[in-house]
C-alpha positions in Angstrom: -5.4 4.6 46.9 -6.1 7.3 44.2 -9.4 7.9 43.1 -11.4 6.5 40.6 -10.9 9.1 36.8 -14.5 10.0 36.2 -15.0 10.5 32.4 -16.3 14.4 31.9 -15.7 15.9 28.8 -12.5 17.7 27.9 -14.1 20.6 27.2 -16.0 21.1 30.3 -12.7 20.3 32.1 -10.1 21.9 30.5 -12.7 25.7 30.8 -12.3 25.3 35.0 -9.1 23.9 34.7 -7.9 27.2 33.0 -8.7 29.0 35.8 -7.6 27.7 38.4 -4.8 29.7 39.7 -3.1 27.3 41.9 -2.8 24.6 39.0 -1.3 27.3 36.8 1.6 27.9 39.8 1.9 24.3 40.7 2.3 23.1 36.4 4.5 26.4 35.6 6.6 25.5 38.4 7.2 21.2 37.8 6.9 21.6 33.9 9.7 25.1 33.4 11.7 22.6 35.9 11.8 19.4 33.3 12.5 21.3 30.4 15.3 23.1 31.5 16.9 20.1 33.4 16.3 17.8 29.7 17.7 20.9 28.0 20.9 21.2 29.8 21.3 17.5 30.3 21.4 17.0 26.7 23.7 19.4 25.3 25.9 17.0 27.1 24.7 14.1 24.9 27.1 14.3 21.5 25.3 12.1 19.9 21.6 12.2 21.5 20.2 12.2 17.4 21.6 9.2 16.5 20.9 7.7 19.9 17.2 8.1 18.9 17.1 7.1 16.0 18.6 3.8 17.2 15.8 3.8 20.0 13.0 4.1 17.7 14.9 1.1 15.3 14.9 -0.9 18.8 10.9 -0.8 19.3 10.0 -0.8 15.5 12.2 -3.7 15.2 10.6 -5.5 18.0 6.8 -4.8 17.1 8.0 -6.2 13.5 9.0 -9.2 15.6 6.1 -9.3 18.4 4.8 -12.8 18.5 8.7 -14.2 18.4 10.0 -12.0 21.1 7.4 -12.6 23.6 7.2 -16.2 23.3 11.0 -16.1 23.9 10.6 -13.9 27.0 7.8 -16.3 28.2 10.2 -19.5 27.6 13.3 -17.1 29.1 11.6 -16.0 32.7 9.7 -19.2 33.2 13.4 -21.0 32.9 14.8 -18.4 35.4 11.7 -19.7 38.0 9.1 -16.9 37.1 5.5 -18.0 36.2 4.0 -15.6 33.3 0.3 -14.9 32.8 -1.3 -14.2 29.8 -4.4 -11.2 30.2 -6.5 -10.5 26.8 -8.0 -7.2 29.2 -7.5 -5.1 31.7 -10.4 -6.9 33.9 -8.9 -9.9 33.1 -5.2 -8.9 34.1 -7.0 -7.5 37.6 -8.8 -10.3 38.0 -5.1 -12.1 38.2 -3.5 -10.4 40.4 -6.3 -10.5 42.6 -6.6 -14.0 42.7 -2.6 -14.8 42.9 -3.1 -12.5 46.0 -6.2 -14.8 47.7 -4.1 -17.3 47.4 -1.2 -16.1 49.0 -3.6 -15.4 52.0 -2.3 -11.6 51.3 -4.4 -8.9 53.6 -1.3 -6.0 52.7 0.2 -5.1 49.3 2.3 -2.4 48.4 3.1 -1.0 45.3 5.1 0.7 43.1 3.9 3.7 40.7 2.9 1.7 37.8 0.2 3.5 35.0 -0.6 0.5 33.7 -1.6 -0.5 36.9 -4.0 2.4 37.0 -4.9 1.4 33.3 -6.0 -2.0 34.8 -7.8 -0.9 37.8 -5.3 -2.4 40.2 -5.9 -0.3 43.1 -10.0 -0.4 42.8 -9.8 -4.1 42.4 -7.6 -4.9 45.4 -9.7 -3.1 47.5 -12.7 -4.5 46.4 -11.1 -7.8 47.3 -10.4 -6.5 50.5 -6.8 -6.3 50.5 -4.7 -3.0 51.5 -3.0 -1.5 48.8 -0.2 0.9 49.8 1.2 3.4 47.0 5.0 3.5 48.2 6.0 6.4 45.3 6.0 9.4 46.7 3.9 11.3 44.2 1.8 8.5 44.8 1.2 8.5 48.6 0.2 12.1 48.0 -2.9 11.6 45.7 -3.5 8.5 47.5 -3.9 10.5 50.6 -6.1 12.8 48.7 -8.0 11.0 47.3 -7.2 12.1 43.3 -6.0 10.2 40.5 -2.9 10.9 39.1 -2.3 14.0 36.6 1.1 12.8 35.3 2.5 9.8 34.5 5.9 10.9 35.5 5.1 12.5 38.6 1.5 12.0 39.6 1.0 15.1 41.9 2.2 17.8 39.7 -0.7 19.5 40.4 -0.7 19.5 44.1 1.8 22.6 45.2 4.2 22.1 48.1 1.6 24.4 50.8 -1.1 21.9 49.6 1.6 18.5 50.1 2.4 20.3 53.5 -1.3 20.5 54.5 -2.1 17.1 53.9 0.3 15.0 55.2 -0.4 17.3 58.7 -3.6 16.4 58.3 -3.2 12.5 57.9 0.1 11.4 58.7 0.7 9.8 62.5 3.5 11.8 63.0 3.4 15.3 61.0 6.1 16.4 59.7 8.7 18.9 61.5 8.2 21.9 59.0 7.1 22.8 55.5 10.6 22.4 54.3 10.8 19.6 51.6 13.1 17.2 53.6 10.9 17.1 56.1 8.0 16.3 54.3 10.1 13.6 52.4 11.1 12.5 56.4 7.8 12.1 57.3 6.8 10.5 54.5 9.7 7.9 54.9 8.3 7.5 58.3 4.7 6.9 57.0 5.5 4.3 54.9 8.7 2.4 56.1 6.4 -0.2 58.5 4.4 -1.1 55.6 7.0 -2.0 53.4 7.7 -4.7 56.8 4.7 -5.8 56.7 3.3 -6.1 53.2 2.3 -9.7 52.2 2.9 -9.1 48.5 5.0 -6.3 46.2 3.0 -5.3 43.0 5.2 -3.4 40.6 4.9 -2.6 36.3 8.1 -3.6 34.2 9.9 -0.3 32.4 11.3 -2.9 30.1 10.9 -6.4 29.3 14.3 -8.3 28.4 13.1 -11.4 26.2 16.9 -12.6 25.6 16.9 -13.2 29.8 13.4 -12.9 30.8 14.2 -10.6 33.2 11.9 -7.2 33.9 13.8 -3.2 34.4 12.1 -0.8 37.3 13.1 2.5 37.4 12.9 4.6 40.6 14.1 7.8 42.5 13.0 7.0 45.8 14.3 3.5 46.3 11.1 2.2 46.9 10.9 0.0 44.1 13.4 -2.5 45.8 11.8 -2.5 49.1 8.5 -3.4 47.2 9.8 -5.9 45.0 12.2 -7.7 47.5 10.7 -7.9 50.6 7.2 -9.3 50.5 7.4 -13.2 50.1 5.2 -12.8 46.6 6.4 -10.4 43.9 3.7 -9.8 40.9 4.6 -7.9 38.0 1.9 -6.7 35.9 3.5 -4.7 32.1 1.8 -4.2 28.8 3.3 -6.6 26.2 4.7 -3.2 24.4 7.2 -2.9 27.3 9.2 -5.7 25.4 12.9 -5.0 23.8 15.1 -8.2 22.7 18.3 -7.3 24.5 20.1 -6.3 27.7 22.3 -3.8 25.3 18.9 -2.4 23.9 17.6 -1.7 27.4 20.6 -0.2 28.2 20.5 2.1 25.3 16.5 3.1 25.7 17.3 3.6 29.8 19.8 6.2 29.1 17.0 8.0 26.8 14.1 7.3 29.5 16.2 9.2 32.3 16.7 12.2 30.1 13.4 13.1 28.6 12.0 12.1 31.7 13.5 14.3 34.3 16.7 15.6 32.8 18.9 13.1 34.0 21.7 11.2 32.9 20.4 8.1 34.8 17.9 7.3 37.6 18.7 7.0 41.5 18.0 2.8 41.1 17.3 1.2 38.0 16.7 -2.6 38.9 16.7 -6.0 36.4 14.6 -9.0 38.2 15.3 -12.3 36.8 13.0 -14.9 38.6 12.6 -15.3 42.2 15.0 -15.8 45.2 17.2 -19.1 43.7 18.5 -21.6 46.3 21.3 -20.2 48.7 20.2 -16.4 48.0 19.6 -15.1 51.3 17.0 -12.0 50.1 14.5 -11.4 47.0 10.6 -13.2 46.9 9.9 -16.6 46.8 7.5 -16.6 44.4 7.7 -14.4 41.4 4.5 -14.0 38.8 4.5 -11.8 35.8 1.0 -10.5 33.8 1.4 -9.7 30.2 -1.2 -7.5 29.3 -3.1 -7.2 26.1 -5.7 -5.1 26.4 -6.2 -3.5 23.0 -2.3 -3.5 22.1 -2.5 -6.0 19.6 -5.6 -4.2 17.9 -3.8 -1.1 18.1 -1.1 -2.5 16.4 -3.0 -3.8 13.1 -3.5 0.1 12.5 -2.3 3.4 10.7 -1.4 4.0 14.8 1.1 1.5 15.8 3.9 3.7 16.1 2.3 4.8 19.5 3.2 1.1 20.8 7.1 2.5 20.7 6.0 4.9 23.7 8.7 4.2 26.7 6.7 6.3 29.1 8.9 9.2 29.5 6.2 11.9 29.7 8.2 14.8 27.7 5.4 15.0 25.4 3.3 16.4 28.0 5.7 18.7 29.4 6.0 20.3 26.3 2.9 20.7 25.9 0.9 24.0 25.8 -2.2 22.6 26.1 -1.4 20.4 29.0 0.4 23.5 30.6 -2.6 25.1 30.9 -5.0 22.8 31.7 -3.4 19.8 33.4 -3.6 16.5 33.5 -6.8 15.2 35.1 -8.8 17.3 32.5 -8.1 14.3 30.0 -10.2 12.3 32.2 -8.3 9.2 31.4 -5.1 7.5 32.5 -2.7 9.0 30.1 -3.0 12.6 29.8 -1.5 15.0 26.9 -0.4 14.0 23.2 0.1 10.9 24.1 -3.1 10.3 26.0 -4.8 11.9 23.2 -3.9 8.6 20.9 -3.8 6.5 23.3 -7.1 6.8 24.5 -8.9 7.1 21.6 -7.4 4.1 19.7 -7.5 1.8 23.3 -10.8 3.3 24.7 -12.7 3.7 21.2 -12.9 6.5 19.4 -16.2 7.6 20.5 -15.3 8.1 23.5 -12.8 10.1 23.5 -13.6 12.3 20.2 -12.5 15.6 22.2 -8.4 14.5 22.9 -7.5 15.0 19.0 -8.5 18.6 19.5 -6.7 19.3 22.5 -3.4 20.1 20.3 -2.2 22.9 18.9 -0.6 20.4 16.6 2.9 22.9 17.0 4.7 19.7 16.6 7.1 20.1 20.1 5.8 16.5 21.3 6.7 15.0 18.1 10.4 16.7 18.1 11.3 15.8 22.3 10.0 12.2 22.2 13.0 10.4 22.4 11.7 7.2 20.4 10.8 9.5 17.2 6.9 9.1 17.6 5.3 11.3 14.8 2.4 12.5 17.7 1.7 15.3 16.1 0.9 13.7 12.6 -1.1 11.1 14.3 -2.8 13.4 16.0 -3.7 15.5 12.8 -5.2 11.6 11.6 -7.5 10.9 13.9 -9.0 14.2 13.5 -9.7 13.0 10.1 -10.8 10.1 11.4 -13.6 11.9 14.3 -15.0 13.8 10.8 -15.1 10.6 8.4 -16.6 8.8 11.9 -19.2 11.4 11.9 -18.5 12.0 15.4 -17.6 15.9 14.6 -20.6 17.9 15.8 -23.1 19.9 13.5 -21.0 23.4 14.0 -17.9 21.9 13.7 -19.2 20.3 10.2 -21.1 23.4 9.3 -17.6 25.7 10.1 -16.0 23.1 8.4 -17.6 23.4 5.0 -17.6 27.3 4.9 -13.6 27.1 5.9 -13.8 24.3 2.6 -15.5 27.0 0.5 -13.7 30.0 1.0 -10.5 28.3 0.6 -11.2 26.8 -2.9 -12.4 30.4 -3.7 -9.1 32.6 -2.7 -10.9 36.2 -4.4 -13.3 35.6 -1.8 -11.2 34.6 0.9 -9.1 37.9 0.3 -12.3 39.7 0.6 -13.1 38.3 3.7 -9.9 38.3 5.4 -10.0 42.2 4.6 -13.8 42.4 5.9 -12.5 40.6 9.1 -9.4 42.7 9.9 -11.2 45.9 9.2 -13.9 44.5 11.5 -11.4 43.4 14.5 -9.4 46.9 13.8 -13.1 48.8 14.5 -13.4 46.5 17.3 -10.0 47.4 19.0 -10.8 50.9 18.7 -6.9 52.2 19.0 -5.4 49.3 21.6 -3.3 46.6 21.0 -5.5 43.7 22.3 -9.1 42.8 22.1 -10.6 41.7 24.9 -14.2 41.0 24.1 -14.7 38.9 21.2 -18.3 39.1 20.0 -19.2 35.3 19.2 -16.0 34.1 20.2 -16.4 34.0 24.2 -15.0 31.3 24.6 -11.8 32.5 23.5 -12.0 35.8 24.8 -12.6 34.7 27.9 -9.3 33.6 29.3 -7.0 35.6 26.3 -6.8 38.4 24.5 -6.9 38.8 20.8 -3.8 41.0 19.3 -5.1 43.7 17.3 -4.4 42.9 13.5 -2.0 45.4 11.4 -3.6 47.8 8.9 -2.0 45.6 5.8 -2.9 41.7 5.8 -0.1 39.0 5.2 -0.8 38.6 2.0 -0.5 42.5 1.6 2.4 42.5 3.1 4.2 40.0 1.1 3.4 41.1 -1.9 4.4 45.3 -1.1 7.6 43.0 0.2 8.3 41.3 -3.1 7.7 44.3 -5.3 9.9 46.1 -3.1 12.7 43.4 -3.5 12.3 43.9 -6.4 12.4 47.6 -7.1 15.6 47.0 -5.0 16.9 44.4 -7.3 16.4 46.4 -10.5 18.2 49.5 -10.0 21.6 47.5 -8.7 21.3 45.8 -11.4 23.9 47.6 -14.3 22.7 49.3 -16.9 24.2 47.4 -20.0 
């Protein structure tokens, strides 16, 4: 399994992150490759606006409805032969699966890439229980074999390059693969994993969607490996956070066909796969026993605040890959399950706050993740909030409050924020001494240290707007006739 995310601060993360060369090549390389696959992929969508808008009307609608359309998917896939669980926490949902394992006498599980899993602490607490759990996602089996949790929630080893993929799975694999080419890294992986998938006592997989109309659960895969997870072991346990609910087959449908795009640029995946109950009588395949885990854990707060728009979230990652922040410092520097805008609401309103008072600020609050999520989240504005919220918390430290109220004083005063801007460009212009870019910024090392600062022009903005609008002017008046 992947290791254990061990909380550090963001700030302490995020400064090695930025140097780390090999990140840098291994993000530019995955990230530049999703936004230009969504791009093209959607100037073939007519009418990709309204089909977001209709998306973001599916989930709204259902959290207006919650309490109705999960009792109905409960009644729905219990009817079909499916026993649902009910988990208030993520220990508690663990605690579950670990049990419905024990007593399947299950020493083998595998698994399909699931976040919530990792949310959860799947992995960890099948170990601790002493049963094998085998990551069957590609991505997956990587940090697995490495030892690392995942940095994407998309494609968990974005941050490993294909040299370092090629190193490791000499290294580990029984068989090593043929070459460094990609196919045959793929082969030996294939090779790696295709006995467990025979011998595993129990398939663990998440749910992209829950149906309530049929009680049935959507996986979406690349690699094929959800099926082999999900079908072959005798005992198939499903663990998805009650927000994966939609009321319809047709709304699925319609939020699948946005998943695929803003995920990885396509117009659908390899296998997407409904499950509706267990093997039935006279079906010759599928598991025998079929148990799904609805889990809580801090959803239901979540959605009693300003934030509950975050709840719509369909787990496409496009926020992050978008992202200029998490393009330079990756994922694991969030030191939490769900890295980039997302993770930085997400883990502040399900972890606390406190905890996490560093995420808001990780934003340049350009507003890209708010304009490619394909569900219409406002990140960016809810970002902007519980900024708010870290200063009215008091969790803001004494420079931040202390920069804070000298920003709040010179902008009531704008004579003396003219003077000051003027002060400061004259300053910086001394500084740059004739170049274009300053690259020592006295009591600014921080930022210095991995940029430079442009020069600023002789004239300030507000200089130059004004010479602009008395020349418009000037211009104005003498084409004007003289009457």
């Amino acid at each position: 399994m992947g290791a254990s995310i061990t909380p550090r601060p963001f700030r302490q993360s995020a400064a090695k992150a930025v140097n780390d060369a090999n990140l840098k090549i291994a993000l530019d390389r995955t990230t530049g490759l999703l936004k230009s696959r969504r791009a093209a992929i959607l100037e073939r969508f007519e009418d990709y606006e309204r089909a977001r808008a209709q998306g973001a009307a599916i989930k709204q609608h259902t959290l207006d409805n919650w309490a109705f359309y999960l009792e109905q998917f409960e009644e729905r896939a219990s009817a079909a032969g499916a026993v649902v669980h009910w988990a208030d926490t993520a220990e508690h949902a663990s605690q579950i699966a670990v049990e419905l394992c024990r007593e399947y006498g299950a020493k083998r599980a595998t698994r399909v890439k699931s976040m919530l899993g990792e949310e959860i602490g799947l992995p960890r607490a099948l170990e601790a229980a002493g049963i094998e759990s085998i990551e069957t996602d590609l991505a997956e089996h990587i940090i697995q074999l490495a030892e690392e949790p995942p940095s994407h929630i998309i494609i968990p080893a974005m941050h490993k390059r294909q040299e370092e993929v090629s190193a490791l799975f000499y290294e580990q694999h029984a068989t090593p693969p043929d070459s460094d080419k990609v196919e045959d890294l793929v082969g030996s992986a294939r090779r790696e994993l295709r006995i467990k998938f025979g011998t595993a006592d129990v398939g663990i997989s998440g749910a992209n969607f829950l149906v309530a109309e049929t009680g049935s659960i959507a996986t979406v895969t690349n690699e094929g490996n959800g099926e082999l997870t999900c079908e072959l072991p005798d005992l198939h346990i499903v663990t998805a956070g009650i927000e994966k609910l939609v009321p319809r087959l047709e709304d699925a449908s319609l939020l699948l066909r946005l998943l695929s795009r803003a995920a990885l640029g396509t117009e659908f995946t390899q296998y997407t796969t409904f499950y509706t109950g267990p093997r039935r009588n006279g079906e010759t395949h599928g598991p025998g026993a079929m148990h799904i885990i609805l889990v809580d854990a801090g959803r239901s707060d979540l959605a009693a605040t300003r934030y509950r728009d975050m709840l719509r979230c369909i787990r496409c990652g496009a926020c992050m890959n978008h992202c200029p922040v998490y393009g330079e410092v990756g994922g694991h520097s969030y030191s939490a399950v769900y890295p980039g805008p997302m993770g930085a609401i997400l883990t502040p309103t399900l972890r606390g706050l406190e905890t996490a008072k560093d995420l808001p600020q990780a934003c340049t609050l350009n507003g890209r993740c708010q304009e490619v999520c394909p569900v219409k989240i406002p990140l960016a504005d809810m970002i902007r909030d519980l900024r708010q919220d870290v200063t009215d918390q008091g969790l803001s430290g004494p420079g931040w409050r202390v920069g804070l109220g000298l920003w709040s004083h010179l902008a009531a005063r704008p004579w003396l924020y003219r003077w000051t801007e003027r002060l400061s460009s004259l300053a910086l212009r001394v500084l740059a001494a004739g170049r274009q870019n300053i690259s020592v910024l006295p009591m600014a090392g921080a930022w210095s240290r991995s940029r430079d600062l442009p020069a600023p022009s002789a004239q300030s903005f507000l200089d130059q707007y004004k010479n602009d609008r008395l020349g418009k002017r000037g211009r104005k008046a003498k084409q004007e006739p003289r009457t």
